[in-house]
C-alpha positions as CSV (number, residue, x, y, z in Angstrom):
1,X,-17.8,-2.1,6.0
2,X,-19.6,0.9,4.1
3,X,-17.2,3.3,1.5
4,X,-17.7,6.1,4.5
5,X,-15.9,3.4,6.7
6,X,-12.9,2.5,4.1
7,X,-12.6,5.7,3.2
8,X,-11.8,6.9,6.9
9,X,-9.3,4.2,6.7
10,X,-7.0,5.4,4.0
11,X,-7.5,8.7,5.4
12,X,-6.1,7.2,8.9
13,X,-3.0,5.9,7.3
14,X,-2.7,7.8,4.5
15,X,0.7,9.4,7.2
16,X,1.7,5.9,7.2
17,X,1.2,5.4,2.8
18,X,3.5,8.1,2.1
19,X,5.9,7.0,4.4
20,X,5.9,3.7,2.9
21,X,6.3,5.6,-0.4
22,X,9.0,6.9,0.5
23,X,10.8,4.4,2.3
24,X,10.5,2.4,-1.1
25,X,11.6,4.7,-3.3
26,X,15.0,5.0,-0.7
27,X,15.1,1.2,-0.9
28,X,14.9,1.3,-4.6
29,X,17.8,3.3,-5.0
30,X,20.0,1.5,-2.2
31,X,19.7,-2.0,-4.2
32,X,20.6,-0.3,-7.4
33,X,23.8,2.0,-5.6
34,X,24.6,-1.8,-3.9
35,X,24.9,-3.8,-6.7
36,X,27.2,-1.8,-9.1
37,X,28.4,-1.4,-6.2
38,X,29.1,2.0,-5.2
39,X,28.6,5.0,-2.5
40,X,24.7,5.5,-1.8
41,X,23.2,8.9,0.0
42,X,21.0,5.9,1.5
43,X,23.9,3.8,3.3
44,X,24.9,0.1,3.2
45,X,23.7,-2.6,4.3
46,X,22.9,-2.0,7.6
47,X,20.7,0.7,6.3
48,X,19.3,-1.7,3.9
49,X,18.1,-3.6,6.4
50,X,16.9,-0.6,8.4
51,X,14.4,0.3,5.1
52,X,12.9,-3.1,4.6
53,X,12.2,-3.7,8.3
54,X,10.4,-0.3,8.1
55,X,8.8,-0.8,4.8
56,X,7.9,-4.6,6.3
57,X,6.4,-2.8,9.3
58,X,3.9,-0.4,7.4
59,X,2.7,-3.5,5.4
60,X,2.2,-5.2,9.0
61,X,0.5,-1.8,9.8
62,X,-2.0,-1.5,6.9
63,X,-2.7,-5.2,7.5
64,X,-3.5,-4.6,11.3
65,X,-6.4,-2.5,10.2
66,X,-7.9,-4.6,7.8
67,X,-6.6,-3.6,4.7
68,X,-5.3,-6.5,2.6
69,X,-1.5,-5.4,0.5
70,X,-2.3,-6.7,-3.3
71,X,0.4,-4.9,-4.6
72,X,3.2,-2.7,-3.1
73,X,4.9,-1.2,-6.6
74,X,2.3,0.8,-7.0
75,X,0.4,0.4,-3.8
76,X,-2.2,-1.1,-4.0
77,X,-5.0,-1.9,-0.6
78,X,-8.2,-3.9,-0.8
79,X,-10.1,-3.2,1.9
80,X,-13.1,-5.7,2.5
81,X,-16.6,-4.8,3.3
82,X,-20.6,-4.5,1.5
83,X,-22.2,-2.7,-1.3
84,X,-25.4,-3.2,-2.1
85,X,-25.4,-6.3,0.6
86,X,-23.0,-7.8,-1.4
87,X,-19.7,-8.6,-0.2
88,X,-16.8,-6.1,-2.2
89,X,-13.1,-4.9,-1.5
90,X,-13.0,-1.6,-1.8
91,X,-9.9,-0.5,-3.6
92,X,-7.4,1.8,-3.4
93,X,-4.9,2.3,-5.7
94,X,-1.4,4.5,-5.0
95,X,-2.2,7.8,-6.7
96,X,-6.0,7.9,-6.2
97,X,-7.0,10.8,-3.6
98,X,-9.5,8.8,-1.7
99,X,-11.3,5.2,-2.5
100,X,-13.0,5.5,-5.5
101,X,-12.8,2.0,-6.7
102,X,-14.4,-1.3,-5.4
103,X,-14.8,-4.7,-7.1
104,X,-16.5,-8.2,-6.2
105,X,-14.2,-10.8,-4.1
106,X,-13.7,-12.7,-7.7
107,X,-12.5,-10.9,-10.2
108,X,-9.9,-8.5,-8.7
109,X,-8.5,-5.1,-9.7
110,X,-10.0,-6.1,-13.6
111,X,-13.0,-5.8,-12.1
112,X,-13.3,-2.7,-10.2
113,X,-15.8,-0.1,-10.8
114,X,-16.5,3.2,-9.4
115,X,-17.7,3.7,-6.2
């Protein structure tokens, strides 16, 4: 897969990124409201449940098309494919607009470089 190809991806879900942002951030705060314990805007535990099935289902979601989840806190999607007829992941990173990273199968986010 080219950068022109990875980069259509994260565009694809990018609806599907931010609601995964989101959901996390909710979840967050519902563990921290459960274990004091005390009233959360979020709900209890049913609700709880509710967020990491949905959080659990965008992971399965970003997965399904090929990206690869290294990190969820911040985001963070490897997405494999060729520079240079070499084999890379590109790499995005939560906060980056587009893909503007990639780095070889080895040596992980430490090694990424601009695309």
């Amino acid at each position: 897969m080219q950068l022109d190809e990875a980069r259509a991806i994260i565009a694809r879900i990018r609806p599907r990124i931010d609601e995964f942002i989101a959901i996390r951030a909710d979840l967050a705060e519902l563990r921290a409201d459960l274990r004091v314990p005390r009233r959360s805007r979020h709900g209890g535990m049913a609700e709880l449940k509710s967020l990491e099935a949905r959080l659990y289902a965008n992971l399965e979601f970003f997965a399904g098309l090929g990206a690869q989840v290294k990190g969820t806190a911040p985001l963070l999607l490897d997405i494999p494919g060729e520079r240079d007829a070499e084999p890379v992941l590109w790499c995005w990173l939560e906060g980056d607009p587009d893909v503007l990273w990639y780095h070889r199968l080895d040596t992980g986010i430490a090694g990424r470089r601009p695309a």
